[in-house]
N, CA, C and O atoms as a GROMACS GRO file, in nm:
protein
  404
    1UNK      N    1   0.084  -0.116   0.000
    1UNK     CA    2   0.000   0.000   0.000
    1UNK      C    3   0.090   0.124   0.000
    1UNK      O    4   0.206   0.120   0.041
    2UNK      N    5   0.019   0.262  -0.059
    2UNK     CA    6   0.164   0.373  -0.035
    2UNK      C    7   0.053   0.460  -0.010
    2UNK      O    8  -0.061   0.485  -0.047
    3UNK      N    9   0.143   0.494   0.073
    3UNK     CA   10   0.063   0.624   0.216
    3UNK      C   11   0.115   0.775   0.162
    3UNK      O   12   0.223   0.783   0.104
    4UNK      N   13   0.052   0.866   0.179
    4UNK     CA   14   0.122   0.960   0.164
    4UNK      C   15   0.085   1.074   0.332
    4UNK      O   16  -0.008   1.072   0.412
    5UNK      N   17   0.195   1.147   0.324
    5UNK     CA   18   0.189   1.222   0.487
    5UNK      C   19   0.204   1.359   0.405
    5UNK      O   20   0.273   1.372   0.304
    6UNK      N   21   0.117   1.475   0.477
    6UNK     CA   22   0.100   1.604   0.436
    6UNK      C   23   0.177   1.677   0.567
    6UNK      O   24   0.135   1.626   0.671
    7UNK      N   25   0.257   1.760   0.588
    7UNK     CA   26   0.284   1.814   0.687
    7UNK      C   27   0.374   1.938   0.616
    7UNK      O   28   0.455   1.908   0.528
    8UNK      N   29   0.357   2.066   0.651
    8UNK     CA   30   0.398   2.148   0.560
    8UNK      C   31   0.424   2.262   0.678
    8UNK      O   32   0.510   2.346   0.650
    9UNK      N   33   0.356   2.273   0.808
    9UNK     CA   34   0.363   2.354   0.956
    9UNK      C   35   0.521   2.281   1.011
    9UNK      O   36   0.561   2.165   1.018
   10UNK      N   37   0.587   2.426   1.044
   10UNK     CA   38   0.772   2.398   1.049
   10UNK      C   39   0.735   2.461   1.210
   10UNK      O   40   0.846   2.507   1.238
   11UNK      N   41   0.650   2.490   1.328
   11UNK     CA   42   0.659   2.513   1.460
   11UNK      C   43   0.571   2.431   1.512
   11UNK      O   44   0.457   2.397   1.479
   12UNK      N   45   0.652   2.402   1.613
   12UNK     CA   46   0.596   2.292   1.696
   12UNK      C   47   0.612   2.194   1.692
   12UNK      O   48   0.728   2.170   1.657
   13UNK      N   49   0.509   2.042   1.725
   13UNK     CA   50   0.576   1.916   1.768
   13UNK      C   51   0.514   1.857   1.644
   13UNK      O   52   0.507   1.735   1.652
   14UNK      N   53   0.470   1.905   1.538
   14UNK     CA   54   0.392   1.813   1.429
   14UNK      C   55   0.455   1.713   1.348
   14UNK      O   56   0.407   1.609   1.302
   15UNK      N   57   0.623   1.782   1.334
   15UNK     CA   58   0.679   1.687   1.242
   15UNK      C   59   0.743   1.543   1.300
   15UNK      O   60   0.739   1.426   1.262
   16UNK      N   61   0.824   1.640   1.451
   16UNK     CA   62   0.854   1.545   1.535
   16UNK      C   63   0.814   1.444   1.652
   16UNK      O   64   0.883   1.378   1.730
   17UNK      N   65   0.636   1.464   1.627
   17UNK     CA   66   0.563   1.395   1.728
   17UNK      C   67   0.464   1.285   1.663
   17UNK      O   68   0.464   1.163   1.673
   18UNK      N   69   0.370   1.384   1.585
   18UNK     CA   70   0.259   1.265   1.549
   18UNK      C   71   0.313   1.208   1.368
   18UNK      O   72   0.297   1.093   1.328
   19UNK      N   73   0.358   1.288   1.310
   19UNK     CA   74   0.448   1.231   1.182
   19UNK      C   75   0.504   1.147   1.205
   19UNK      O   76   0.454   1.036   1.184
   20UNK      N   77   0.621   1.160   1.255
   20UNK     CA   78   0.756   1.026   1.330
   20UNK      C   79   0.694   0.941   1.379
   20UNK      O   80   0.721   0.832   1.330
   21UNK      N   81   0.616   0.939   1.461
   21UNK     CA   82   0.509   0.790   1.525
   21UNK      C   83   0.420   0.727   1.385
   21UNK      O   84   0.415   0.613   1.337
   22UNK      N   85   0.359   0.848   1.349
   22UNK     CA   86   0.270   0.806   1.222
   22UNK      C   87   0.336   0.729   1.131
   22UNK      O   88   0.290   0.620   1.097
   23UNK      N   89   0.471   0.788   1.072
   23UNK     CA   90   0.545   0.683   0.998
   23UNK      C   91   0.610   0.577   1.007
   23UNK      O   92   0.624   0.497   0.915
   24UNK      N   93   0.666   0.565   1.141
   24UNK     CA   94   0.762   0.432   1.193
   24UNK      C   95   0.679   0.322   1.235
   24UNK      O   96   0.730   0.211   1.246
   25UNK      N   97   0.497   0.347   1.270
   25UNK     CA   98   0.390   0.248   1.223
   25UNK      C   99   0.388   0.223   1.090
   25UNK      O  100   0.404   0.104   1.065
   26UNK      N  101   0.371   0.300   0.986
   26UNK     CA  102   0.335   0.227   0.870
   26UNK      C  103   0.438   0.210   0.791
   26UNK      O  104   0.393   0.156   0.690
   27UNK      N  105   0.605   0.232   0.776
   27UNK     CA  106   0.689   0.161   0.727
   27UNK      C  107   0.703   0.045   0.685
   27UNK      O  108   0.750  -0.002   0.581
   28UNK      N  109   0.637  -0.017   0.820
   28UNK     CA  110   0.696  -0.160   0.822
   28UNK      C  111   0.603  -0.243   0.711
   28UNK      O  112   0.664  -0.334   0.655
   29UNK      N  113   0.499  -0.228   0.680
   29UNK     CA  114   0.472  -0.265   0.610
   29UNK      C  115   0.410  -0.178   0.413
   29UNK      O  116   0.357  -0.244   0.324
   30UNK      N  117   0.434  -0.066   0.409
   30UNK     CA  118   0.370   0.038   0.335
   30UNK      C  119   0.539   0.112   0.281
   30UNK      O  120   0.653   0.125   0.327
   31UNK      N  121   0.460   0.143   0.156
   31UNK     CA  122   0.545   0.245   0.117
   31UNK      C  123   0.511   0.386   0.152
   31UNK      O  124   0.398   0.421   0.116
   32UNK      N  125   0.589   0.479   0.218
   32UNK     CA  126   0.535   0.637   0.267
   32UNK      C  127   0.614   0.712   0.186
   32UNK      O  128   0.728   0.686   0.146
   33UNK      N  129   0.550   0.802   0.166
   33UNK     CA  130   0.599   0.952   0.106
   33UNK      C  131   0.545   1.051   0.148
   33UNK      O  132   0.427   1.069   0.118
   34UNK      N  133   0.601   1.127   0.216
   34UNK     CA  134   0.606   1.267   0.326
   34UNK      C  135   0.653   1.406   0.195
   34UNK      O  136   0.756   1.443   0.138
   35UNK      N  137   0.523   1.440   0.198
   35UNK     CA  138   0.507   1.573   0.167
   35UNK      C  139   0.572   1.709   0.277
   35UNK      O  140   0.560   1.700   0.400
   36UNK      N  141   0.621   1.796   0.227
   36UNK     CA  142   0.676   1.863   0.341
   36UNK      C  143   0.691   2.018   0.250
   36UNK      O  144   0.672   2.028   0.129
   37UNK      N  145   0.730   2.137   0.351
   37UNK     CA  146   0.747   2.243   0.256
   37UNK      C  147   0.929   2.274   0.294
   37UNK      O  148   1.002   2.197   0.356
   38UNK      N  149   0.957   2.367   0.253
   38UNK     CA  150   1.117   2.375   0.252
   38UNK      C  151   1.134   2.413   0.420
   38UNK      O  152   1.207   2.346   0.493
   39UNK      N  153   1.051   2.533   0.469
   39UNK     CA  154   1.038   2.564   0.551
   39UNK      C  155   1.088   2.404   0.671
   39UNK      O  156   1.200   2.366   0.707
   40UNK      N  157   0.990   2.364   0.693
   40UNK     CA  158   0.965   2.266   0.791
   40UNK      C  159   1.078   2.152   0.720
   40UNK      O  160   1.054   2.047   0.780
   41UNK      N  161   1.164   2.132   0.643
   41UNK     CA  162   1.263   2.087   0.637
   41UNK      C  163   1.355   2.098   0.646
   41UNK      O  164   1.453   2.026   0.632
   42UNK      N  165   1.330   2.247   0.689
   42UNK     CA  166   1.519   2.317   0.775
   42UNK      C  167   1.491   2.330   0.880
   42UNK      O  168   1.578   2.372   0.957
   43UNK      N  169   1.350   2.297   0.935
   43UNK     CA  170   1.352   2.288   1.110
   43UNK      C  171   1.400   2.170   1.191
   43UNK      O  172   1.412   2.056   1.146
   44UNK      N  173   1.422   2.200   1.286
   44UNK     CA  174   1.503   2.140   1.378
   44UNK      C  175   1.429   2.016   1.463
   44UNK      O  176   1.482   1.926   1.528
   45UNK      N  177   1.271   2.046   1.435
   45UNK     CA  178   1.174   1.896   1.447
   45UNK      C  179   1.197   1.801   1.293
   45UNK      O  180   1.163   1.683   1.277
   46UNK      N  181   1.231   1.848   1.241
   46UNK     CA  182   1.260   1.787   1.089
   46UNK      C  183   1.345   1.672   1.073
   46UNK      O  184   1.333   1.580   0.993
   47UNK      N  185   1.475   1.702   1.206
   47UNK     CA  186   1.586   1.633   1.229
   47UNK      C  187   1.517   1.462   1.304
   47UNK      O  188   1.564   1.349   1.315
   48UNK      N  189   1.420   1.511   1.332
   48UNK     CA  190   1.359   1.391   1.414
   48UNK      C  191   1.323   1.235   1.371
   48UNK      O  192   1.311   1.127   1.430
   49UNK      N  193   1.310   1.300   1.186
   49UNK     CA  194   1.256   1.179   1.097
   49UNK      C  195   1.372   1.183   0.985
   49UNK      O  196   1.355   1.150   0.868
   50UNK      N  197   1.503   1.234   1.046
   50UNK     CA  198   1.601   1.190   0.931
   50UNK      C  199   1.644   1.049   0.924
   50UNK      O  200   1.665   0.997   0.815
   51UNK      N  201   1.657   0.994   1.020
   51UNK     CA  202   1.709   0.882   1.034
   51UNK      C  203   1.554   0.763   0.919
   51UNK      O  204   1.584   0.656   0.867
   52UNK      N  205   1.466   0.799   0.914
   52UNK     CA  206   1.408   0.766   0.837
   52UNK      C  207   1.393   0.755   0.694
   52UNK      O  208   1.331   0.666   0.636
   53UNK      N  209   1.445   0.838   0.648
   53UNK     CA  210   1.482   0.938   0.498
   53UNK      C  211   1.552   0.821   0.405
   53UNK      O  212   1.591   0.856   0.294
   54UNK      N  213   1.572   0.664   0.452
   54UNK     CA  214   1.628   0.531   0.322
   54UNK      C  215   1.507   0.488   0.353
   54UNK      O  216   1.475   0.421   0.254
   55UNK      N  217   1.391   0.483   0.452
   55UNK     CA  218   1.249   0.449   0.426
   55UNK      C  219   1.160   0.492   0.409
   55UNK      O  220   1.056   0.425   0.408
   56UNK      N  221   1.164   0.653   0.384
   56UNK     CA  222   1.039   0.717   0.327
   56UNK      C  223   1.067   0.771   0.159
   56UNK      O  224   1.183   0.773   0.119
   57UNK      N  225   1.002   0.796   0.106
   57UNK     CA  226   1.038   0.885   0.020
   57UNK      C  227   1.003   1.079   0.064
   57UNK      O  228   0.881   1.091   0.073
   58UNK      N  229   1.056   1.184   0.085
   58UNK     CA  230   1.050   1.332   0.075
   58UNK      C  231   0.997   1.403  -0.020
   58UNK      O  232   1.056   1.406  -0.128
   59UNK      N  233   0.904   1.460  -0.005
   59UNK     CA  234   0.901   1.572  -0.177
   59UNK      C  235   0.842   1.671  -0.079
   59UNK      O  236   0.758   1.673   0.011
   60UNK      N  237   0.968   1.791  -0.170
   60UNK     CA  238   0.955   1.922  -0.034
   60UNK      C  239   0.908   2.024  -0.127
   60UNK      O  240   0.937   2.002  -0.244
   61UNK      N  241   0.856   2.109  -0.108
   61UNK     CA  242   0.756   2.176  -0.185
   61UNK      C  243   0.781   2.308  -0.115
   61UNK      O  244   0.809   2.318   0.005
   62UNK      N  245   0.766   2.424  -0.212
   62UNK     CA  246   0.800   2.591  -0.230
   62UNK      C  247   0.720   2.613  -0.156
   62UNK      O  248   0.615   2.621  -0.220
   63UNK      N  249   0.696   2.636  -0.022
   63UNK     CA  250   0.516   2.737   0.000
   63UNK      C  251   0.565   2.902  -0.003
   63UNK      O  252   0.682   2.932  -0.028
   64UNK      N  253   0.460   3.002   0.026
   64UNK     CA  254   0.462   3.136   0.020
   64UNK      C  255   0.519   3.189   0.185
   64UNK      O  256   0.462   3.151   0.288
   65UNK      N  257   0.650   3.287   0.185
   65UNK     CA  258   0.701   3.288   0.321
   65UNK      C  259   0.602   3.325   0.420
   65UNK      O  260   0.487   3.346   0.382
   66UNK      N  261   0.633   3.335   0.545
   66UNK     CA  262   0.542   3.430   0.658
   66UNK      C  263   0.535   3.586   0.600
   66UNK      O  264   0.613   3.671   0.556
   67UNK      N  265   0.426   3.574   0.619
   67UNK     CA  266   0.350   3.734   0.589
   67UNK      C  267   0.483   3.837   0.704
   67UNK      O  268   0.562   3.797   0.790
   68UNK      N  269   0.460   3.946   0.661
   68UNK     CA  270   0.540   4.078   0.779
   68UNK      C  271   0.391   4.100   0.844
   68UNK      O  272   0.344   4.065   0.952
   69UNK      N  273   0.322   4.190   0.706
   69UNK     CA  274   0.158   4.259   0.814
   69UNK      C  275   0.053   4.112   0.812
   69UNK      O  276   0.025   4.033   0.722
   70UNK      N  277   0.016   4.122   0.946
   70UNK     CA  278  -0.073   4.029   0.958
   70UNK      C  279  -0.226   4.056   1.003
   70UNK      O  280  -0.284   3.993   1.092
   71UNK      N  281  -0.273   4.143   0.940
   71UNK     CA  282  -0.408   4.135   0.949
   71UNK      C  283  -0.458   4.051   0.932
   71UNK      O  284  -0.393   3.947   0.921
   72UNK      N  285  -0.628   4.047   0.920
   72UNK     CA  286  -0.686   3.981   0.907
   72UNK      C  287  -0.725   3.872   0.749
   72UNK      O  288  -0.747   3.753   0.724
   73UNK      N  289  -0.712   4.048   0.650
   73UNK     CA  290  -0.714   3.962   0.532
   73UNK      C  291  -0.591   3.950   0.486
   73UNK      O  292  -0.606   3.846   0.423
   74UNK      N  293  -0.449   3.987   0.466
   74UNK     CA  294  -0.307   3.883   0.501
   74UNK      C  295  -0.361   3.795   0.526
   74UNK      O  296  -0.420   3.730   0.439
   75UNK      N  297  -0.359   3.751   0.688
   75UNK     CA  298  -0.355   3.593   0.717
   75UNK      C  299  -0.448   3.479   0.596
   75UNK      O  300  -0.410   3.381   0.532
   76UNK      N  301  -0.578   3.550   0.606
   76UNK     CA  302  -0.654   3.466   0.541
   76UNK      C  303  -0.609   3.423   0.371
   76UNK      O  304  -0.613   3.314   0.314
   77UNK      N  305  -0.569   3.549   0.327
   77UNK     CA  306  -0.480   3.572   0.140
   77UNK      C  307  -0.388   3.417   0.149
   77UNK      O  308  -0.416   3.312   0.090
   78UNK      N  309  -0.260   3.448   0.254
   78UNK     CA  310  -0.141   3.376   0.327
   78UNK      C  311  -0.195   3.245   0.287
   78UNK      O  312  -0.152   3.174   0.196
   79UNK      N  313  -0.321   3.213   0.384
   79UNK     CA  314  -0.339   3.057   0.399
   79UNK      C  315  -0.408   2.945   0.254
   79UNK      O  316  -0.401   2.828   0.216
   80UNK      N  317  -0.456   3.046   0.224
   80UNK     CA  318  -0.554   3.040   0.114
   80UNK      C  319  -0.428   2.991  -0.017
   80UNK      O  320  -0.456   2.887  -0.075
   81UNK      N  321  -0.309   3.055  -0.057
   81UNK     CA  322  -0.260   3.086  -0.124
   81UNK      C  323  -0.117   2.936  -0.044
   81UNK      O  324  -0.014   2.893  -0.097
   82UNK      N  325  -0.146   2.922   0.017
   82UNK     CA  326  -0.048   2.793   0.016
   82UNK      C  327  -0.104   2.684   0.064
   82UNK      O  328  -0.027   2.596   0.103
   83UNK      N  329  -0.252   2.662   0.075
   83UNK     CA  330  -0.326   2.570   0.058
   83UNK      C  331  -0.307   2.521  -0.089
   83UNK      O  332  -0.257   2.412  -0.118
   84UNK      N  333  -0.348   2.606  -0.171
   84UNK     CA  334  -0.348   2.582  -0.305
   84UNK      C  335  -0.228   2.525  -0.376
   84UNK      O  336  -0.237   2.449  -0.472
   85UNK      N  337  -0.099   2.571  -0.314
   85UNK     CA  338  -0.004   2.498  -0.346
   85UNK      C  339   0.000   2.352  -0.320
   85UNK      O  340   0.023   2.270  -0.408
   86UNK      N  341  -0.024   2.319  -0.185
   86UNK     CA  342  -0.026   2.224  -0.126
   86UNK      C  343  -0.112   2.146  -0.229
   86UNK      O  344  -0.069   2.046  -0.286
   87UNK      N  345  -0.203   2.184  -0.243
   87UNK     CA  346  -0.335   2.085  -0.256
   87UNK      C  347  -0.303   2.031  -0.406
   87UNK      O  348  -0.352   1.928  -0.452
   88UNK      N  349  -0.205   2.125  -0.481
   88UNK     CA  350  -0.158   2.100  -0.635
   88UNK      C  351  -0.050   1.999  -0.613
   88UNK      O  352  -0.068   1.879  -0.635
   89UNK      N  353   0.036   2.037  -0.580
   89UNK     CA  354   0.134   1.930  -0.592
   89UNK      C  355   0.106   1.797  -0.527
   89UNK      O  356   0.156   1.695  -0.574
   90UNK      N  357  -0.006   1.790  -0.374
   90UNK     CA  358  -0.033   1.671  -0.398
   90UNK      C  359  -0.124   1.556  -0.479
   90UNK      O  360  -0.134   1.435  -0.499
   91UNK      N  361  -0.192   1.710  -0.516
   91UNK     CA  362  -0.304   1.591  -0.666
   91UNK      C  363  -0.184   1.517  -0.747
   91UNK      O  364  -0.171   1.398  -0.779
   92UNK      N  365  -0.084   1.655  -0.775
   92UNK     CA  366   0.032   1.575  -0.886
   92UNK      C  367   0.071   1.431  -0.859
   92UNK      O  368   0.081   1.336  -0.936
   93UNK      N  369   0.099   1.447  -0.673
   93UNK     CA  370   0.136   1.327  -0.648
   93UNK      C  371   0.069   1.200  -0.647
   93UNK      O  372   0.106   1.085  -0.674
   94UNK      N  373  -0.023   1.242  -0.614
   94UNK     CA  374  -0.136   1.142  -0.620
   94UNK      C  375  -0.171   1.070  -0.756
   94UNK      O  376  -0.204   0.951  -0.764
   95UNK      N  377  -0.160   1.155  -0.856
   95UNK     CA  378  -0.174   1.111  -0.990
   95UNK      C  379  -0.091   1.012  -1.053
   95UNK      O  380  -0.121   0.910  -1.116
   96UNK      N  381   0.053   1.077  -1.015
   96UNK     CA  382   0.150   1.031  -1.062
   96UNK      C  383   0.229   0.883  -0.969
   96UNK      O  384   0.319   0.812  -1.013
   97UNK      N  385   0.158   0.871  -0.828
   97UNK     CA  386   0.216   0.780  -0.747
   97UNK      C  387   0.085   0.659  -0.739
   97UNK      O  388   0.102   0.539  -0.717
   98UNK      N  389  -0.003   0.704  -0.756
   98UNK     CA  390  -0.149   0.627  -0.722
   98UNK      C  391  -0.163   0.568  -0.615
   98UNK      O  392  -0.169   0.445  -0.606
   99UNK      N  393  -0.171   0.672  -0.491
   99UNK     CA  394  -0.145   0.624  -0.344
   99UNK      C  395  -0.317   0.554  -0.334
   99UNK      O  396  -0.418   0.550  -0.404
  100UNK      N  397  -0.283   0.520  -0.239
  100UNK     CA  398  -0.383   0.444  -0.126
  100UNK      C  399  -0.457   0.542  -0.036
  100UNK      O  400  -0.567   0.594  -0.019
  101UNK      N  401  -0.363   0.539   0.001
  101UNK     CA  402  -0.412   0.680   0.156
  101UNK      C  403  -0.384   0.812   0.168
  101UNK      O  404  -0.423   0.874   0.267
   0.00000   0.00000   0.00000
């Protein structure tokens, strides 16, 4: 079966808590590929699932940086606008990998 993992948020425990558990369950039997953005692959929770990196496959993806002004419609533009990234490159992947999950 091939799994794919979305995680693209570089603060906090996401990459190095429920990802890293999430994947070192389904390794063992599944092929995984961890979606990620550049961001959250130069973080320092990132380091958590290297030792993983000859059993997953990576595809790290451009998102749009942190906003400076953060109003209200910023934030919302911000999220909106790297959702869409997200959501493209993983159709690509999806297309092109024909995951399962």
């Amino acid at each position: 079966m091939k799994i794919l993992f979305i995680e693209i948020f570089y603060k906090g425990h996401h990459i190095s808590l429920y990802a890293k558990k999430l994947i070192e369950k389904f390794i063992k039997k599944n092929q995984v590929y961890f979606l990620t953005s550049t961001k959250a692959s130069q973080s320092e929770e990132f380091n958590s699932i290297k030792n993983l990196n000859k059993k997953i496959q990576i595809k790290i993806i451009e998102t749009k940086d942190d906003i400076q002004n953060k109003n209200n419609i910023s934030l919302f533009f911000y999220h909106i606008w790297n959702l869409c990234i997200v959501y493209k490159s993983a159709i690509n992947l999806i297309k092109k990998k024909k995951f399962n999950l």
